[in-house]
C-alpha positions in Angstrom: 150.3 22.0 -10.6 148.3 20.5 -7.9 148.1 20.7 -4.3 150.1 17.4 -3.1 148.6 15.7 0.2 150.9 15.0 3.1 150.5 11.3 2.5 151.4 11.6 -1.1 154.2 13.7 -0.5 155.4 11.4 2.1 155.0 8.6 -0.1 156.9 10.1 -2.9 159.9 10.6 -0.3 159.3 6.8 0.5 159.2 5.2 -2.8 162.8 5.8 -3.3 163.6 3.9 0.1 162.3 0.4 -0.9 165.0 -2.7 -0.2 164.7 -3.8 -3.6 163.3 -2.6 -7.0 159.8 -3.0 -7.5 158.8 -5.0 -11.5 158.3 -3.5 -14.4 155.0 -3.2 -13.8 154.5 -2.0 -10.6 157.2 1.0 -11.6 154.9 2.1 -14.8 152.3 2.4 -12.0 154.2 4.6 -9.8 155.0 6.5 -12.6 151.6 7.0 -14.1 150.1 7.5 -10.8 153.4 10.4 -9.6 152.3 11.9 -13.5 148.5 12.6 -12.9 148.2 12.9 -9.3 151.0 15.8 -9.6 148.6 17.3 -12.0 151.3 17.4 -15.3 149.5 17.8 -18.5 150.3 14.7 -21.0 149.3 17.4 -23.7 152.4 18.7 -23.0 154.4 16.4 -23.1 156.7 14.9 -25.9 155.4 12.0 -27.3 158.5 9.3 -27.4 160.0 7.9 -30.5 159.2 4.4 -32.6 161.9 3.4 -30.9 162.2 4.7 -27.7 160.2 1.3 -25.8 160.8 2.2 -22.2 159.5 6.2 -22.7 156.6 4.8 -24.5 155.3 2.5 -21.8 155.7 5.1 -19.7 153.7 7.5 -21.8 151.0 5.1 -22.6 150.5 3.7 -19.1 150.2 7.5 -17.8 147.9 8.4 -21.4 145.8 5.2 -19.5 144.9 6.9 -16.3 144.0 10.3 -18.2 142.0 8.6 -20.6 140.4 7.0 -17.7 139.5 10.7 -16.4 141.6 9.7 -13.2 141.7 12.8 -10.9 144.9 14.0 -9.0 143.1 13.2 -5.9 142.3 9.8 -6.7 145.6 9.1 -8.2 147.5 10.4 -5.1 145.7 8.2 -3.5 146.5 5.1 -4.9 150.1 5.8 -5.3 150.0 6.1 -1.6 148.2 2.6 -1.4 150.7 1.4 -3.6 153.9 2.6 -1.9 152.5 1.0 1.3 151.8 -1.8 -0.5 155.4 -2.3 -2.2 157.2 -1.1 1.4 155.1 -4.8 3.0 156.5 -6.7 -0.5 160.2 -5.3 -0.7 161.1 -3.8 2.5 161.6 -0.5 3.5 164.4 1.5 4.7 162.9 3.9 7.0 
């Protein structure tokens, strides 16, 4: 694992307190971002089934970032951008 920061920490806590839910999209890249900035190792993980569409999204937008050498630092980052981001779009119940 790697060390969280504060504000990604905090940000975690406060993605789960938007008014509404965020798109598709937007949710693959919380997820991706949660997966690498977090530190887990996709080589580890179970790649999803033929027909399993939503887990393989998921996978593949997180296999993305890594394949993109994307650090946990820089990821935690912009999930923290992005949270802020989605809080101004959706609301916020803080």
């Amino acid at each position: 694992m790697v060390a969280q920061s504060a504000p990604f920490q905090k940000a975690v806590v406060d993605s789960k307190k938007l008014k509404a839910k965020p798109t598709d999209e937007e949710l693959l890249q919380l997820y991706s971002l949660f997966k690498v900035g977090t530190g887990e190792d996709i080589l580890k993980a179970t790649k999803p089934g033929s027909f399993d569409f939503k887990a393989k999204y998921k996978y593949n937008a997180w296999k993305k970032l890594v394949d993109e050498k994307t650090t946990p630092e820089t990821a935690q980052k912009e999930y923290v951008d992005l949270v802020e981001k989605l809080k101004g779009t959706y609301g916020f119940e803080g």
